[in-house]
Backbone as CSV, one residue per row, in Angstrom:
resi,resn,N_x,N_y,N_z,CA_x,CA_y,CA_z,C_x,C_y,C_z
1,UNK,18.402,5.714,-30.608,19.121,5.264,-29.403,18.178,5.322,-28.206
2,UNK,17.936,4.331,-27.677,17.325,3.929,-25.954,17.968,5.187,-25.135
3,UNK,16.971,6.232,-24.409,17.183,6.870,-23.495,17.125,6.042,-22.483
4,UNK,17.899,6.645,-21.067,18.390,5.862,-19.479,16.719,6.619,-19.135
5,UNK,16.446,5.881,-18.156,15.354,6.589,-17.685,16.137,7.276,-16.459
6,UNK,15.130,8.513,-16.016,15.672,10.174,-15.668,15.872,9.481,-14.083
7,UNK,17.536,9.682,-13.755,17.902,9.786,-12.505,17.020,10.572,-11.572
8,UNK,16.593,10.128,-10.256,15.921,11.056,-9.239,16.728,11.585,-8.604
9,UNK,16.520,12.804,-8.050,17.045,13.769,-7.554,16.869,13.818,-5.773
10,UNK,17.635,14.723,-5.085,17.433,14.464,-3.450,16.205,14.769,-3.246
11,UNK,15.331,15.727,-4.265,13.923,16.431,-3.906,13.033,15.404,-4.266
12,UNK,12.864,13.979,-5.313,12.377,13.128,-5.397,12.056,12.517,-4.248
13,UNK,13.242,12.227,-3.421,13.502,11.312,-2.282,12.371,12.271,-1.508
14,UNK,12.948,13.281,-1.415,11.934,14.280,0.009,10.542,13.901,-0.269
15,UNK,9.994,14.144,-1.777,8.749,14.424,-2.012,8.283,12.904,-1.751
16,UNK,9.229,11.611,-1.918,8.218,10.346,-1.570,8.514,10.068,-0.115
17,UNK,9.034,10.821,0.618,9.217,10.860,1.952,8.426,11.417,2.597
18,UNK,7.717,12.535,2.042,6.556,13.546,2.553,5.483,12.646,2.155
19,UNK,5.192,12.019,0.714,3.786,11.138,0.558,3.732,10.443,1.649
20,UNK,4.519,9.448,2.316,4.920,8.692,3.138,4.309,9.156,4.574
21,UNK,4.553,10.214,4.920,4.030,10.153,6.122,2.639,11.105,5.966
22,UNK,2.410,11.680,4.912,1.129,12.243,4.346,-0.348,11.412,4.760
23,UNK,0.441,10.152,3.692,-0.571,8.982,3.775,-0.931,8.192,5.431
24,UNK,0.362,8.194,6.039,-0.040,7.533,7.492,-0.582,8.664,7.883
25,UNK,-0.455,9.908,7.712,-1.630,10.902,8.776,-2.940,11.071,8.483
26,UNK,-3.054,10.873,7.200,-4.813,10.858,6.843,-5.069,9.217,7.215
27,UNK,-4.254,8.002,7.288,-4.929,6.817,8.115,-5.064,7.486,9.492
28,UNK,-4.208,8.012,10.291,-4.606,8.138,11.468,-5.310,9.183,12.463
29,UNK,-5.638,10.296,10.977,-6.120,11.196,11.809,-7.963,10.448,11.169
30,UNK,-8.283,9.887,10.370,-9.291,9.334,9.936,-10.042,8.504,10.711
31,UNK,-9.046,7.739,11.633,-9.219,6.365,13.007,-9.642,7.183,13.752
32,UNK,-8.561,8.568,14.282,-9.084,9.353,15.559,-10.231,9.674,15.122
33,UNK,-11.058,10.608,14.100,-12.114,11.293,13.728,-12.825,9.598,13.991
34,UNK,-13.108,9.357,13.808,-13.702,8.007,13.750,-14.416,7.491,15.914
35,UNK,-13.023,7.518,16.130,-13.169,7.194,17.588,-13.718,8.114,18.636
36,UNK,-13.679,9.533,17.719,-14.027,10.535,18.563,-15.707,10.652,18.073
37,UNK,-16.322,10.479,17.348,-17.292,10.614,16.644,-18.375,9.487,17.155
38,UNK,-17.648,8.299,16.754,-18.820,7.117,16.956,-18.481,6.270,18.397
39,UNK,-19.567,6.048,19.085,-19.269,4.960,20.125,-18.947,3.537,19.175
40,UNK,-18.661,2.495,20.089,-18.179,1.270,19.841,-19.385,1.219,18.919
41,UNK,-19.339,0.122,18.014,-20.548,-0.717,17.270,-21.176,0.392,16.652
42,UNK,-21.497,1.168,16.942,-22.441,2.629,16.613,-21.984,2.720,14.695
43,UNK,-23.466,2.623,14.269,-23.410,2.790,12.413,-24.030,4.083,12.213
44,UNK,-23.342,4.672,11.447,-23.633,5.579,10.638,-23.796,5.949,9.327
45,UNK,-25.225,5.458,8.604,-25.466,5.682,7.415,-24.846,6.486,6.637
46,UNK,-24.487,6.258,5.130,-23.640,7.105,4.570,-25.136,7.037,3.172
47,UNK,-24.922,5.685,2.464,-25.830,5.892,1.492,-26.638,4.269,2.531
48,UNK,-28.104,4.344,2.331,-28.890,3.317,3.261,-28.538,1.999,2.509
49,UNK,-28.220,1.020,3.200,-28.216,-0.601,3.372,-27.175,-1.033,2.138
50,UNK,-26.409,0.020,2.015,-24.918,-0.287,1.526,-23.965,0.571,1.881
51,UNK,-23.751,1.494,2.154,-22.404,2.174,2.627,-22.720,3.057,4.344
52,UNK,-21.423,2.737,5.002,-21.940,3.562,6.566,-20.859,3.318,7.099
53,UNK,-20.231,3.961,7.974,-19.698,4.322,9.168,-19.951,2.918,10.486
54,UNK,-19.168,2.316,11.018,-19.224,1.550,11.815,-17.706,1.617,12.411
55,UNK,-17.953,1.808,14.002,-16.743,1.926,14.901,-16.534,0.702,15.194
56,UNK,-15.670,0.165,14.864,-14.708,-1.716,15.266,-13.501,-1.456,15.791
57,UNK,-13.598,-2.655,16.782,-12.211,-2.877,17.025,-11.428,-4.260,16.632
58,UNK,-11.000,-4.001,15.757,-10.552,-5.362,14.903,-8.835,-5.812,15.404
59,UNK,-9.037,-6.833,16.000,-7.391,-7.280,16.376,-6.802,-8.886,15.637
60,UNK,-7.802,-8.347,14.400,-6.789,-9.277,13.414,-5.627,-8.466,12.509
61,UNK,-5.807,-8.804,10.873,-5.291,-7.886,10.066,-6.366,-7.237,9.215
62,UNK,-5.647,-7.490,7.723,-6.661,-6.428,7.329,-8.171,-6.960,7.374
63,UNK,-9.162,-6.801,7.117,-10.710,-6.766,6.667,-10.826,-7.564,7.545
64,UNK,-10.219,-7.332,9.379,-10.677,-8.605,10.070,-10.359,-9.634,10.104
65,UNK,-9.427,-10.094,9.281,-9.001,-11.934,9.678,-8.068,-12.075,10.837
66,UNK,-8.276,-13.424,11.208,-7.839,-13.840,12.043,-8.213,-13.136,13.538
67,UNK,-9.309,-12.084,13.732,-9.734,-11.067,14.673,-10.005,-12.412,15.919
68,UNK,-10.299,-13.316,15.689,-10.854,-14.035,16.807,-9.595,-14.951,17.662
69,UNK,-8.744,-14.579,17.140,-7.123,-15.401,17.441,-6.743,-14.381,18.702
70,UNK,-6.394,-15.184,19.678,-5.685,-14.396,20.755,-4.188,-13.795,20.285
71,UNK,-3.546,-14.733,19.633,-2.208,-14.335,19.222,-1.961,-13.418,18.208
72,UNK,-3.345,-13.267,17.619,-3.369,-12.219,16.729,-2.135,-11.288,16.394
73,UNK,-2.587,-10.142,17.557,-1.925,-8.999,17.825,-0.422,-9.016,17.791
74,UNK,0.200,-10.218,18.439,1.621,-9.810,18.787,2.159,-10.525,16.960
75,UNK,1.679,-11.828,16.772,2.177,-11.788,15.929,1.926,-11.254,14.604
76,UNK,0.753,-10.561,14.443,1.115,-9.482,13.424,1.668,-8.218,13.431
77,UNK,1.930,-7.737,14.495,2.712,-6.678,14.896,4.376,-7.094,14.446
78,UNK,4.792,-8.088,14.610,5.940,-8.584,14.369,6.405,-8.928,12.968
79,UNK,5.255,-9.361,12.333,5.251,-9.448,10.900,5.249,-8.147,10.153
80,UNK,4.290,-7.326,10.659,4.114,-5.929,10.179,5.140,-5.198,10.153
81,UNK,6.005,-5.355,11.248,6.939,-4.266,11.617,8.398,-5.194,10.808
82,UNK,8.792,-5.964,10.426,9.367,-6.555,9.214,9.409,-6.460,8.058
83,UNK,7.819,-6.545,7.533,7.199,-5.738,6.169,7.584,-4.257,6.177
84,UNK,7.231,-3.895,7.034,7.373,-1.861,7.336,9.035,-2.136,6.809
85,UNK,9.863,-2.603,7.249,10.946,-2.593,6.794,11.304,-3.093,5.719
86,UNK,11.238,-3.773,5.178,11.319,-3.963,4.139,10.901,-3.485,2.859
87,UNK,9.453,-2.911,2.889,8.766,-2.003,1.715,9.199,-0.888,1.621
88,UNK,9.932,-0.441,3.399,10.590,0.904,2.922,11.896,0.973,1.721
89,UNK,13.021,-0.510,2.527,14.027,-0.454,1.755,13.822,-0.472,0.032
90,UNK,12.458,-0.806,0.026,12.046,-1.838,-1.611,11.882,-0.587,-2.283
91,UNK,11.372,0.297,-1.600,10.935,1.594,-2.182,11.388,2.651,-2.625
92,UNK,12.680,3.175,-1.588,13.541,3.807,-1.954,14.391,2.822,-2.871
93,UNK,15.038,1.560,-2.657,15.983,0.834,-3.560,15.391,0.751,-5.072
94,UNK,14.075,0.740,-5.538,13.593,0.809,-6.818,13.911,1.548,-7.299
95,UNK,13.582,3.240,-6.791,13.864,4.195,-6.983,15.094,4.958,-7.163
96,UNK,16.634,4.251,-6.035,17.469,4.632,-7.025,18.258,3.827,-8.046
97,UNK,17.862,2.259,-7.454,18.358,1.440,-8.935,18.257,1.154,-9.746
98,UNK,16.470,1.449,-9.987,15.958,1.762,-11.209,15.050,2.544,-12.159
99,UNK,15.328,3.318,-11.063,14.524,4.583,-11.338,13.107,4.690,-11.907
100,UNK,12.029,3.580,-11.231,10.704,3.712,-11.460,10.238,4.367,-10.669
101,UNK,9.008,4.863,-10.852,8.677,5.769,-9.876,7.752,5.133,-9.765
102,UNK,6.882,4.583,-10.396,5.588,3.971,-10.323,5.628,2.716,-9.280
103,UNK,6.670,2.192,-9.655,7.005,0.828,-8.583,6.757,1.330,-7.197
104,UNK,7.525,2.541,-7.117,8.189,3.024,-5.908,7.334,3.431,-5.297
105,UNK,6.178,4.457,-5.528,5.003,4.853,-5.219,3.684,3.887,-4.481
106,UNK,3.617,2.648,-5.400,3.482,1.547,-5.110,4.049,0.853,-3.777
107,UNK,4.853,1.131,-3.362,5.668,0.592,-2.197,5.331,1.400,-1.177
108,UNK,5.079,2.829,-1.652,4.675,3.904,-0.491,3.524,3.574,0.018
109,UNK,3.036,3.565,-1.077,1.306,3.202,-0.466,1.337,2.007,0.166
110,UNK,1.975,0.798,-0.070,1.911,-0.432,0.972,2.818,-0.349,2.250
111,UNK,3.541,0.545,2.002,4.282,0.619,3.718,3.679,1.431,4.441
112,UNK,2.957,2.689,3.558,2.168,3.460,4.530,0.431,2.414,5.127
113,UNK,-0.063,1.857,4.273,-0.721,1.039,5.013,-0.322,0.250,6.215
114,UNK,1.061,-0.549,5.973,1.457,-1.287,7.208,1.478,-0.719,8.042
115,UNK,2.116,0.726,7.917,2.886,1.140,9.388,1.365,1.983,10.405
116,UNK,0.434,2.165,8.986,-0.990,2.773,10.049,-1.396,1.637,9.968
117,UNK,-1.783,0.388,10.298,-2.120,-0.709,10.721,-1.347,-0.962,12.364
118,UNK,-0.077,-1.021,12.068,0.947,-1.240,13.094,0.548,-0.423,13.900
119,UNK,0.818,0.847,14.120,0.753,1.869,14.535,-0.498,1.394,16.276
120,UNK,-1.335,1.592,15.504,-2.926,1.049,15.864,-2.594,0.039,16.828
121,UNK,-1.421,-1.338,16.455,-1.501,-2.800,16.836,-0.865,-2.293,18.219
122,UNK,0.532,-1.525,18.287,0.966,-1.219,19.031,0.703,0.018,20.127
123,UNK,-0.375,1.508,19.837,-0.431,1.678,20.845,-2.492,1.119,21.631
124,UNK,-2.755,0.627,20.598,-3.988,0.087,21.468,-3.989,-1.534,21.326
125,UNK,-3.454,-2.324,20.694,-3.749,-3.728,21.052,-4.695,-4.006,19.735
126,UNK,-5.059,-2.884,19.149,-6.378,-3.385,18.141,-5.768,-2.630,16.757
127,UNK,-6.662,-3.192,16.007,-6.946,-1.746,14.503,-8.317,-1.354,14.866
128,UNK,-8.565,-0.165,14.767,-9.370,0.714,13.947,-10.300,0.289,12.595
129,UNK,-11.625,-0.100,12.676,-11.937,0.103,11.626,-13.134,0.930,11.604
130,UNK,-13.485,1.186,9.962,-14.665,1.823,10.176,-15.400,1.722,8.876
131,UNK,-15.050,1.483,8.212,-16.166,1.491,6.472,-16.593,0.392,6.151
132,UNK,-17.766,0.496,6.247,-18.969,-1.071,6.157,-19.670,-0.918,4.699
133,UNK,-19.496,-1.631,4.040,-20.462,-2.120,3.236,-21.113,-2.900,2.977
134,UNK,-22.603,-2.847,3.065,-23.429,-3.892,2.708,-24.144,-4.266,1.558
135,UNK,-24.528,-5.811,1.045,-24.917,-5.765,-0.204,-25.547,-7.222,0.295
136,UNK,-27.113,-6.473,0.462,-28.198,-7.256,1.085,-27.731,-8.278,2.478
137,UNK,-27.840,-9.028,2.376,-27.730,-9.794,3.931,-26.165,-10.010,4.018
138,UNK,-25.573,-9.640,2.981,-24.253,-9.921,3.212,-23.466,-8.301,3.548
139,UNK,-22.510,-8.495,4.640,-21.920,-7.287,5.495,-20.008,-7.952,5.192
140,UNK,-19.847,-6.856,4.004,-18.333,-7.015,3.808,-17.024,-6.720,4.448
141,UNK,-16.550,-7.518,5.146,-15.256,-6.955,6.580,-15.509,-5.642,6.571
142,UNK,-15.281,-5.190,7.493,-15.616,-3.695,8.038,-13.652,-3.327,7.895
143,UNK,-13.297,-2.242,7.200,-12.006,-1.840,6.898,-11.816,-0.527,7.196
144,UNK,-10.611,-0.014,7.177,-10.194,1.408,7.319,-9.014,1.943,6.194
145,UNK,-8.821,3.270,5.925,-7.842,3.635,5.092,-6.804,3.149,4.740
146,UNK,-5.826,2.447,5.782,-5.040,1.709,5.763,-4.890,0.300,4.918
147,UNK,-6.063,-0.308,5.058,-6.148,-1.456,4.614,-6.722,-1.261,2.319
148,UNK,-7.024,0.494,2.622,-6.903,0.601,1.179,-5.911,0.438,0.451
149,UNK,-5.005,1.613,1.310,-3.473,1.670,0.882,-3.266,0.267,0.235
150,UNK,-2.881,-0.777,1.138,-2.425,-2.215,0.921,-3.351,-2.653,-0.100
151,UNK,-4.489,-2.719,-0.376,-5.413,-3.490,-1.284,-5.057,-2.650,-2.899
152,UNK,-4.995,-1.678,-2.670,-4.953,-0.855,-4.274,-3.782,-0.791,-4.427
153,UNK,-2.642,-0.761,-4.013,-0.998,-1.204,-4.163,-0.901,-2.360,-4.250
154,UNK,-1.371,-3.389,-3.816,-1.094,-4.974,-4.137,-1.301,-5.130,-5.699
155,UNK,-2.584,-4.273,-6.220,-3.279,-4.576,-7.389,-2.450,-3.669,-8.429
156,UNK,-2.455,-2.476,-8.021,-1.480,-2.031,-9.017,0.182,-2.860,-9.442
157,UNK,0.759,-2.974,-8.029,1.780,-4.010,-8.475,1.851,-4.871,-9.350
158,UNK,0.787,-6.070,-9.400,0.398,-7.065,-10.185,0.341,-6.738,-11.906
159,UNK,-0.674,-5.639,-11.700,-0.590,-5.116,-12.954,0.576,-4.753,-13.762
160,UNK,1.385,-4.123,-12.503,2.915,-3.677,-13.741,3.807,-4.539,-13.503
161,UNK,4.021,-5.700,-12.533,4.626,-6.765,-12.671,4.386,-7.796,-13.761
162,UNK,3.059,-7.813,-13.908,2.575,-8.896,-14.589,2.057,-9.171,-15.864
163,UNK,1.357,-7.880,-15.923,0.324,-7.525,-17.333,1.170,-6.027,-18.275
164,UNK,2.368,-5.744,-17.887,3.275,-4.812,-18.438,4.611,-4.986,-18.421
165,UNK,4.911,-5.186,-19.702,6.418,-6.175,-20.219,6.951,-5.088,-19.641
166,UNK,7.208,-4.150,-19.834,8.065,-3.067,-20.375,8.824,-2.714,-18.785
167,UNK,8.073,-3.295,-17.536,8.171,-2.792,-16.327,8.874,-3.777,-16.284
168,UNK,9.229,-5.081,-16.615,9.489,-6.463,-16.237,11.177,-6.159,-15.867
169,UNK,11.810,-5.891,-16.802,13.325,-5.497,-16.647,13.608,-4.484,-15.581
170,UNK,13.004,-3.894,-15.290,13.516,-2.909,-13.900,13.461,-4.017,-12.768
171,UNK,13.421,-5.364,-12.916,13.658,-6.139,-11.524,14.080,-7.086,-12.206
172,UNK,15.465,-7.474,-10.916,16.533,-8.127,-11.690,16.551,-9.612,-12.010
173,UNK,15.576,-9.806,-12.912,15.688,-11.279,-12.872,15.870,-11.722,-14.462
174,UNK,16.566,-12.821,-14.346,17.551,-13.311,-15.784,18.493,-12.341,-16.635
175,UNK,18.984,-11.600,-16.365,20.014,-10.657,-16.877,20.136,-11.064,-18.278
176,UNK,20.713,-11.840,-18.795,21.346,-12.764,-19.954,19.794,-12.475,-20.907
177,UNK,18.848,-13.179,-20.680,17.598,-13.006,-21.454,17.037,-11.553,-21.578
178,UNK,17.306,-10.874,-20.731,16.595,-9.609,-21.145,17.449,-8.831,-22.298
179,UNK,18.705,-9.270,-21.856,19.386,-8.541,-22.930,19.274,-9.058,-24.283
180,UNK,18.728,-10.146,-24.209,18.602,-10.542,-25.437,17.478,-10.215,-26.270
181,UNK,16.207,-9.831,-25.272,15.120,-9.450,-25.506,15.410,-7.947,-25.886
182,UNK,16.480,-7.192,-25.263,16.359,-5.225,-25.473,16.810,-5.255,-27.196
183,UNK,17.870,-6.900,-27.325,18.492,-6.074,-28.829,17.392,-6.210,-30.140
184,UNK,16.839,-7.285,-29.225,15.379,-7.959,-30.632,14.480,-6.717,-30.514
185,UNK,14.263,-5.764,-29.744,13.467,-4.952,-30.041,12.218,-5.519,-28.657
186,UNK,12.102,-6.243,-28.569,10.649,-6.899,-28.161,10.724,-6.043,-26.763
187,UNK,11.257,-5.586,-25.800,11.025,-5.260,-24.852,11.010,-3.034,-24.689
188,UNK,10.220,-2.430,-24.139,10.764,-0.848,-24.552,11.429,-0.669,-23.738
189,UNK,12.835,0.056,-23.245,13.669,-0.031,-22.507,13.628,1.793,-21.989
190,UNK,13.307,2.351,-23.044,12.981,3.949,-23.181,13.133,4.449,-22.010
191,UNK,11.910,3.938,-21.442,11.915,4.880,-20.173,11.409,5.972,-20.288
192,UNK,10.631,6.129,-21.414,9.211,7.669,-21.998,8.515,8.040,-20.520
193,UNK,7.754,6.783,-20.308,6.769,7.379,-19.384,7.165,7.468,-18.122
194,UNK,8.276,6.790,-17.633,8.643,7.609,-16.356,9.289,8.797,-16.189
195,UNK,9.835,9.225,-17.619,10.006,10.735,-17.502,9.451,11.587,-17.815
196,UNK,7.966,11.199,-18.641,7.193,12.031,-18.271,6.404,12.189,-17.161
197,UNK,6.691,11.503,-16.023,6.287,11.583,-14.535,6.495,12.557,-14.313
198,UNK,7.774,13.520,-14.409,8.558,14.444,-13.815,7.988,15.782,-14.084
């Protein structure tokens, strides 16, 4: 018999509520250390003529786009702060309607990127960046913590959206077919490895 995968508990909620603002304080105490440390433009070698420290003020989004747009700012602030809402609802709602955790985690890490992006848009007008890498004459957008969050949560998503059946049914799409897929066997419905999360 198919085990339910393991209901979360109010201390679940707390503990992805604490990652949550965990993650926006190491984006923003990382920007301050950053601003307090380096003048504008000012590089700081980490390993020579590929990794270093560079103070930017980037008023696009992430890795710099759109930085040269006057309208930049307001309208990604507006977009951002939409997303912020929404990844929150996506995050907790995964979590209690279908009790992934992995999804959900996933969502943390991309709202906590938005909201230290935002954060930035709204009380200076700019983002923060600071991690340069170079690889010979070529200098790869200059980024900050934030913009990790979002890049390694986009990718993990993909992966368990896309390249892992088994995740496919925890989001509600075609009802009728999946069930047809749980009785053939073809899909695992178990729910093993999210309770061994716990």
């Amino acid at each position: 018999m198919n085990r339910e995968l393991k209901k979360p508990t109010w201390m679940t909620y707390v503990i992805f509520s604490e990652l949550f603002v965990v993650l926006v304080f190491i984006d923003q105490f990382t920007k301050d250390l950053i601003v307090k440390s380096l003048a504008l433009s000012q590089v700081d070698p980490i390993i020579d003529n590929f990794l270093s420290l560079m103070y930017v003020r980037n008023t696009g989004s992430a890795f710099s786009l759109f930085s040269n747009k006057s309208w930049g700012v307001t309208v990604l602030s507006v977009i951002s702060s939409l997303a912020l809402i929404l990844l929150l609802f996506l995050a907790f709602f995964v979590l209690a309607r279908f009790h992934s955790r992995r999804l959900s985690v996933c969502l943390i890490f991309l709202s906590a990127g938005t909201l230290g992006n935002l954060i930035d848009r709204i009380r200076l007008k700019y983002v923060v960046d600071f991690i340069r890498f170079d690889f010979g004459s070529y200098t790869f957008p200059i980024f900050n913590v934030a913009d990790i969050y979002v890049t390694l949560s986009c990718i993990v998503l993909a992966v368990i959206l896309l390249f892992n059946e088994k995740y496919i049914p925890e989001i509600p799409f075609g009802g009728k077919k999946e069930e047809e897929q749980k009785e053939s066997g073809l899909i695992d419905f178990s729910g093993k490895d999210d309770e061994d999360e716990e």
